[in-house]
TORFIKE-913390 format. One record per atom (N, C-alpha, C): residue number from 1; atom name; y, z negated, x. Coordinates in Angstrom, 2 decimals. Layout:
! residues N
SITE   marza   keza        c2        c3        c1
SITE     NUM     CA         Y         Z         X
...
//
This chain:
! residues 86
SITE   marza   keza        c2        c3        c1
SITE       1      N     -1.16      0.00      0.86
SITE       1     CA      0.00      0.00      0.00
SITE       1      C      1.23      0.00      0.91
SITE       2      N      2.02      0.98      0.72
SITE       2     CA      2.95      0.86      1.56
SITE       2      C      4.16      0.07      0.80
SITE       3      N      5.66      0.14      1.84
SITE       3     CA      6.42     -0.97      1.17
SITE       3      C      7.33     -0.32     -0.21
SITE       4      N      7.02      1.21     -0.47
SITE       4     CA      7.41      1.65     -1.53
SITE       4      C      6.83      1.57     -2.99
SITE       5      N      5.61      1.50     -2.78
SITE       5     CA      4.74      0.82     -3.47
SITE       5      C      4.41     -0.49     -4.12
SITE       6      N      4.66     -1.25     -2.91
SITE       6     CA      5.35     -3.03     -3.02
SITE       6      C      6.26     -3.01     -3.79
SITE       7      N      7.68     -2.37     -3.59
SITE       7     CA      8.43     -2.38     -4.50
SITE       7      C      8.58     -2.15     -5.80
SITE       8      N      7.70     -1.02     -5.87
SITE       8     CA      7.55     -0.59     -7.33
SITE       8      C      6.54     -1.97     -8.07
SITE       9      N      5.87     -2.12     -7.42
SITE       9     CA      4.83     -3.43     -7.92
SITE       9      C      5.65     -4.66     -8.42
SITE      10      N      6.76     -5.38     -7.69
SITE      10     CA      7.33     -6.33     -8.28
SITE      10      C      8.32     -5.49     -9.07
SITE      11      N      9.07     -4.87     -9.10
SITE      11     CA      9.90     -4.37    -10.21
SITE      11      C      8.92     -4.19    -11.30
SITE      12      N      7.80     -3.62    -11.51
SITE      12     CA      7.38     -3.87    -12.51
SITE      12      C      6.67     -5.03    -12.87
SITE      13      N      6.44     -5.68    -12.53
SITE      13     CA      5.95     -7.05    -12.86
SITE      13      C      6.95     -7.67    -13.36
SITE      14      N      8.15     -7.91    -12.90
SITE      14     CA      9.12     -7.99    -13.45
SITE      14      C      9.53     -7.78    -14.59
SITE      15      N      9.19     -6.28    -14.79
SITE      15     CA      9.96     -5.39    -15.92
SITE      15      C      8.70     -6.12    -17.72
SITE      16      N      7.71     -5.74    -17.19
SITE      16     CA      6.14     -6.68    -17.83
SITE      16      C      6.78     -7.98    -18.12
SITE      17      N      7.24     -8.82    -17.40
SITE      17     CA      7.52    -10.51    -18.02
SITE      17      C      8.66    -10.31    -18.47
SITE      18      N      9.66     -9.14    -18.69
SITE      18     CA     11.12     -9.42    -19.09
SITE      18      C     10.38     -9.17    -20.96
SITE      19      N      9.31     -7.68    -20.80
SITE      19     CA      9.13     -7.77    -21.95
SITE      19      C      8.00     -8.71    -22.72
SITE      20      N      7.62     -9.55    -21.82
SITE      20     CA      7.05    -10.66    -22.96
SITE      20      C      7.54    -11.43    -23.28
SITE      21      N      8.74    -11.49    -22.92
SITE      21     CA     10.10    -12.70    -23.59
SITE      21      C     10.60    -12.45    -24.83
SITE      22      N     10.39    -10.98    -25.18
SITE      22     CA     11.04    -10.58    -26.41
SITE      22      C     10.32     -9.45    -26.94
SITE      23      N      9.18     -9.98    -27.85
SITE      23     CA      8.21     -9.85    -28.32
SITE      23      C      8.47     -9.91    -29.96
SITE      24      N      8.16     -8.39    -30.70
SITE      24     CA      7.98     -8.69    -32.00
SITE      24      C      6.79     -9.06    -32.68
SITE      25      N      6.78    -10.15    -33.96
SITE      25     CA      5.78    -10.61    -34.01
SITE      25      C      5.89    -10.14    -36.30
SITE      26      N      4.46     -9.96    -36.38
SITE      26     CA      4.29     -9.73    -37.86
SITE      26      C      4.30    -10.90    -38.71
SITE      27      N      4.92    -10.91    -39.46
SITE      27     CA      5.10    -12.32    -39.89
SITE      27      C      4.93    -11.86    -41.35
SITE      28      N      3.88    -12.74    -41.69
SITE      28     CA      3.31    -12.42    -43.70
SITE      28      C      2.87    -13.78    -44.48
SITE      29      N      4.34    -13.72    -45.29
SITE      29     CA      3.92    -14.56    -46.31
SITE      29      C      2.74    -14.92    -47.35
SITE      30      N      1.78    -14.12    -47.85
SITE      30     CA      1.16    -13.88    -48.34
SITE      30      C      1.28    -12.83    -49.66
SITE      31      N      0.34    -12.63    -50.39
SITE      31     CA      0.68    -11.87    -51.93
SITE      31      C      2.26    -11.90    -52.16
SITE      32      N      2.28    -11.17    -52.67
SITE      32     CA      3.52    -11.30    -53.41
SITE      32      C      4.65    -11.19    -52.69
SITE      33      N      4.59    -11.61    -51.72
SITE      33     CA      5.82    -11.87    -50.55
SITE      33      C      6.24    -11.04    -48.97
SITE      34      N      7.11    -10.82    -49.16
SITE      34     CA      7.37     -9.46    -48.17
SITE      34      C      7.04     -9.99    -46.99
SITE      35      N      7.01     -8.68    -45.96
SITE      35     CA      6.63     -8.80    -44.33
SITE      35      C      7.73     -8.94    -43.40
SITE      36      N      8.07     -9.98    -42.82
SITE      36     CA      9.26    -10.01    -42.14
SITE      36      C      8.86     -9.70    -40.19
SITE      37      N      9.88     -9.40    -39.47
SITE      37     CA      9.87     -8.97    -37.63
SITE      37      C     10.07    -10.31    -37.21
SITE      38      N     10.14    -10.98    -36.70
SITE      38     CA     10.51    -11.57    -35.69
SITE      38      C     10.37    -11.39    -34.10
SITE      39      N     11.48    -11.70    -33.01
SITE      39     CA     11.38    -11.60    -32.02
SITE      39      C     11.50    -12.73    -31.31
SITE      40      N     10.23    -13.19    -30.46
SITE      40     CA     10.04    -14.47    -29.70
SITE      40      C      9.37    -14.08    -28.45
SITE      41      N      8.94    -15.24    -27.52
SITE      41     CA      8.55    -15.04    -26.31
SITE      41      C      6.75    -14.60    -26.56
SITE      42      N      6.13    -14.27    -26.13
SITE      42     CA      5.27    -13.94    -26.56
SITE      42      C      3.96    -15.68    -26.24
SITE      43      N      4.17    -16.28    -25.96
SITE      43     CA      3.90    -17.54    -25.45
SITE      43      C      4.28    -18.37    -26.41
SITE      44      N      4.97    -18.15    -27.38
SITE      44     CA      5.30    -19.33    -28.20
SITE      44      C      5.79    -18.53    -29.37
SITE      45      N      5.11    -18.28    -30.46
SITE      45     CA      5.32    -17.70    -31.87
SITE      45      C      6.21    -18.15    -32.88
SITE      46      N      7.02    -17.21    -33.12
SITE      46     CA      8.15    -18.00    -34.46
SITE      46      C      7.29    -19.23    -35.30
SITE      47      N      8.62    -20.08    -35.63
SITE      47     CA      7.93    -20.89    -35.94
SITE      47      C      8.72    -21.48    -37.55
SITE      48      N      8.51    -22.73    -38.06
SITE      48     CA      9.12    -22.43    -39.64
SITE      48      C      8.34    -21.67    -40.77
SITE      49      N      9.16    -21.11    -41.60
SITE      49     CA      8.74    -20.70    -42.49
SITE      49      C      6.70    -20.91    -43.56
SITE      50      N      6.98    -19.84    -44.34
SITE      50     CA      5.55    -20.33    -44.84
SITE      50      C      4.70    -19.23    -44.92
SITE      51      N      4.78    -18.28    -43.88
SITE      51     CA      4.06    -17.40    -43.15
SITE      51      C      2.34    -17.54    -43.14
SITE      52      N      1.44    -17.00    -43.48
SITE      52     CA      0.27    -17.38    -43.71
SITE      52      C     -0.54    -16.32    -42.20
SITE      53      N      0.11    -15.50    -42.25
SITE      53     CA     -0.30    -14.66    -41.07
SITE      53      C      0.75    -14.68    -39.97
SITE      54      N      0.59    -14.83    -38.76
SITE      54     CA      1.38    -14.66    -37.56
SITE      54      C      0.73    -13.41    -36.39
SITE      55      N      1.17    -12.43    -35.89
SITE      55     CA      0.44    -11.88    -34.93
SITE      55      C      1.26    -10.70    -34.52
SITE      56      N      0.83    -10.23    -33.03
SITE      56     CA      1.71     -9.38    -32.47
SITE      56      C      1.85     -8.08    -32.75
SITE      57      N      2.75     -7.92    -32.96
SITE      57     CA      3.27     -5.99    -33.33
SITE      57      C      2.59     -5.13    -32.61
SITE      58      N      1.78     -4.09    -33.11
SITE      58     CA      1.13     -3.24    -33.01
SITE      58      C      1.72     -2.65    -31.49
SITE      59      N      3.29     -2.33    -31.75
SITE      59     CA      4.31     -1.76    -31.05
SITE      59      C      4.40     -2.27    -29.28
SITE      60      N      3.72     -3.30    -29.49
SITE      60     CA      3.78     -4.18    -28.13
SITE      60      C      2.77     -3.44    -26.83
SITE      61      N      1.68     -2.86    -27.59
SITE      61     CA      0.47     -2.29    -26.86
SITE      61      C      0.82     -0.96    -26.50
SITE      62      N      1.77     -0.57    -27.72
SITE      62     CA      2.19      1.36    -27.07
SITE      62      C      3.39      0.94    -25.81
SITE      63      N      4.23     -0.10    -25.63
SITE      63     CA      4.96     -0.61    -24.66
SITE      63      C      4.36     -0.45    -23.67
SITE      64      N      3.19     -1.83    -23.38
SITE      64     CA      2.32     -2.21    -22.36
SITE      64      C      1.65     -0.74    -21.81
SITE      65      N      1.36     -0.10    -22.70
SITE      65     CA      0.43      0.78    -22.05
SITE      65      C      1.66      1.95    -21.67
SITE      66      N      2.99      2.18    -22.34
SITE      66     CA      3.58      2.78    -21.33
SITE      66      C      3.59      2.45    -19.59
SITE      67      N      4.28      1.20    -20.04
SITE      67     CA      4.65      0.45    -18.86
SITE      67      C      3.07      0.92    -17.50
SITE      68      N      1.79      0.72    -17.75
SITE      68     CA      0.90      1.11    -17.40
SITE      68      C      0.99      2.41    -16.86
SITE      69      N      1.34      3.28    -17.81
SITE      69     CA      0.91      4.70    -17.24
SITE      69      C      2.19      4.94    -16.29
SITE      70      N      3.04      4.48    -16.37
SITE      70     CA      4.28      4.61    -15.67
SITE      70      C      3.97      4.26    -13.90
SITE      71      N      3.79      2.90    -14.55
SITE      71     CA      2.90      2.41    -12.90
SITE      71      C      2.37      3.33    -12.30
SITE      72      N      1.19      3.54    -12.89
SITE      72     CA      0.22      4.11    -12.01
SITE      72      C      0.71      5.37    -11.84
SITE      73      N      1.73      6.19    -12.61
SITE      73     CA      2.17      7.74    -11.87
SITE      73      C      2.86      7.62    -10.67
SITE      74      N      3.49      6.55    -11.41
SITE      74     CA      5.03      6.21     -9.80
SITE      74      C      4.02      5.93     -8.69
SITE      75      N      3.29      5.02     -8.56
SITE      75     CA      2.24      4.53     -7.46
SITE      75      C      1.76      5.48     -6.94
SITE      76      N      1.17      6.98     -7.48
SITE      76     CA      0.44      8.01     -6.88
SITE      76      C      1.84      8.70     -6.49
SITE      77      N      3.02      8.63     -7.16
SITE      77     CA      3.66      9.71     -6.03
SITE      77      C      4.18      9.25     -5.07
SITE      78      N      4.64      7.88     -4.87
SITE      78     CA      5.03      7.17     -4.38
SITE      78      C      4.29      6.94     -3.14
SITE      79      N      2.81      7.42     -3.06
SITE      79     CA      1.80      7.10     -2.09
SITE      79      C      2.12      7.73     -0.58
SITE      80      N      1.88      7.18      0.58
SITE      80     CA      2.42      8.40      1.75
SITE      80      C      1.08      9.54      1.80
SITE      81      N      2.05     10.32      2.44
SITE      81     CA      1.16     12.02      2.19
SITE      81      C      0.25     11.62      3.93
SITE      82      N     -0.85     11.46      3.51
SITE      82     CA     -2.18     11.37      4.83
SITE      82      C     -2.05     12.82      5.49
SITE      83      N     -1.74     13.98      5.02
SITE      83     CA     -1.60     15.47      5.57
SITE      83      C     -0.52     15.39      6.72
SITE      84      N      0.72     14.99      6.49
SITE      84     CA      1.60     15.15      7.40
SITE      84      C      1.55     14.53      8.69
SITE      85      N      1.81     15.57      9.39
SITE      85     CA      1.83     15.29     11.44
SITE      85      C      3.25     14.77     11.19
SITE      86      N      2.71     13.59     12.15
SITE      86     CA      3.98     12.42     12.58
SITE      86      C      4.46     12.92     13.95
//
């Protein structure tokens, strides 16, 4: 791993814990009663109300798995070229 690589590694690790701080979460009253968003840390779930269901937004996983594929493209171009005479 070179140190361009390193870099990209904590910036995204970084970028990964900024977005589990602000996390939408599905929040369902039951029958009758509408579906509300909330945004919390992902570590600690809205709290209050009389919510019968709590759980994370679908939306969180198409994030993560950007964030993923992003990585790993930047990482392969980012890689040094083994071909080139030094």
């Amino acid at each position: 791993m070179n140190k361009r690589q390193k870099t990209l590694s904590i910036v995204m690790l970084i970028v990964f814990w900024i977005s589990c701080l602000y996390v939408p979460w599905n929040l369902t009253e039951g029958s009758g009663h509408r579906d509300t968003v909330q945004h919390s840390p992902i570590f600690k779930p809205p709290s209050g109300g009389s919510w019968k269901k709590r759980e994370i937004s679908s939306s969180v996983k198409h994030t993560w798995g950007a964030l993923v594929f992003s990585y790993a493209l930047l990482f392969v171009i980012l890689a040094d070229d083994k071909t080139k005479d030094d």
